[in-house]
C-alpha positions in Angstrom: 26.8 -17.1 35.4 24.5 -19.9 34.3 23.1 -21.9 37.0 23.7 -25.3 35.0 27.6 -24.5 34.6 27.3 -24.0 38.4 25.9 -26.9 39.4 28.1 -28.2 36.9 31.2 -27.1 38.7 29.6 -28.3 41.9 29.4 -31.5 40.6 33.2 -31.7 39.7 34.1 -30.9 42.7 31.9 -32.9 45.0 33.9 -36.0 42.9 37.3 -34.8 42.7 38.3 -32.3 45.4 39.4 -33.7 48.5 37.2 -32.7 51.6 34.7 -30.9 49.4 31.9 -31.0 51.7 33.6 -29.7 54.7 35.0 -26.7 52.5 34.9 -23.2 53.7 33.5 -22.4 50.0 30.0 -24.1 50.7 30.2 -22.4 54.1 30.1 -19.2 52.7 27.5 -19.9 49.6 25.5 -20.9 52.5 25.6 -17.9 54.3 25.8 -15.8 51.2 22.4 -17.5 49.9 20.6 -16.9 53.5 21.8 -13.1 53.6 20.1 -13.2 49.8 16.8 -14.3 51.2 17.4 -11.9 54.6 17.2 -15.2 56.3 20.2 -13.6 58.4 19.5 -12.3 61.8 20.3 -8.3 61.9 22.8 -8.9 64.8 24.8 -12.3 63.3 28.5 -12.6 63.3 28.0 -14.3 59.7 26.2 -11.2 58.0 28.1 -8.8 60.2 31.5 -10.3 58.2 29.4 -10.5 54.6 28.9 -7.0 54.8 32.7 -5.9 56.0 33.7 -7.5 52.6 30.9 -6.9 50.1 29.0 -3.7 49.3 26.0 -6.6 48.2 25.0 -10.3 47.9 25.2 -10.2 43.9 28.4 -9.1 44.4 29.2 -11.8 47.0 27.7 -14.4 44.8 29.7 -13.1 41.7 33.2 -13.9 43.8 32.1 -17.3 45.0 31.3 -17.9 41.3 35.0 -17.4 40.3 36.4 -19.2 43.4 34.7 -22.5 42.2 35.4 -21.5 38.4 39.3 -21.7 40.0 38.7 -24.7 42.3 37.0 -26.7 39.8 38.8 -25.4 36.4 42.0 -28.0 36.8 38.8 -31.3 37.1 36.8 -29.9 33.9 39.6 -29.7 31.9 41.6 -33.0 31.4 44.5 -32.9 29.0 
């Protein structure tokens, strides 16, 4: 993943997907990003659930990645 075709896809959606900033998706890039930086209390409900579904944060990161590939993918590619 490149950072720029991230922030790229980001920017897609932020223009063209209906309630984008109340999405679930940034939700959990936010909490994936603080469990990153073990900005995530040992004891939180929010890592508790990160670590139920993924064995790691790259791995966490990697299926957000392909959620906004699929979100975004219909905006960045007009026919």
């Amino acid at each position: 993943m490149k950072y720029i075709d991230f922030l790229w896809a980001l920017d897609y959606l932020s223009r063209y997907y209906p309630k984008y900033h109340s999405h679930e998706i940034l939700n959990l890039a936010d909490d994936i990003w603080k469990w990153l930086n073990n900005e995530l209390p040992e004891n939180s409900s929010s890592l508790i659930y990160l670590k139920s579904v993924f064995n790691s944060p790259s791995e966490a990161i990697k299926a957000l990645w392909k959620e906004i590939q699929l979100m975004a993918g219909p905006f960045m590619n007009n026919n």
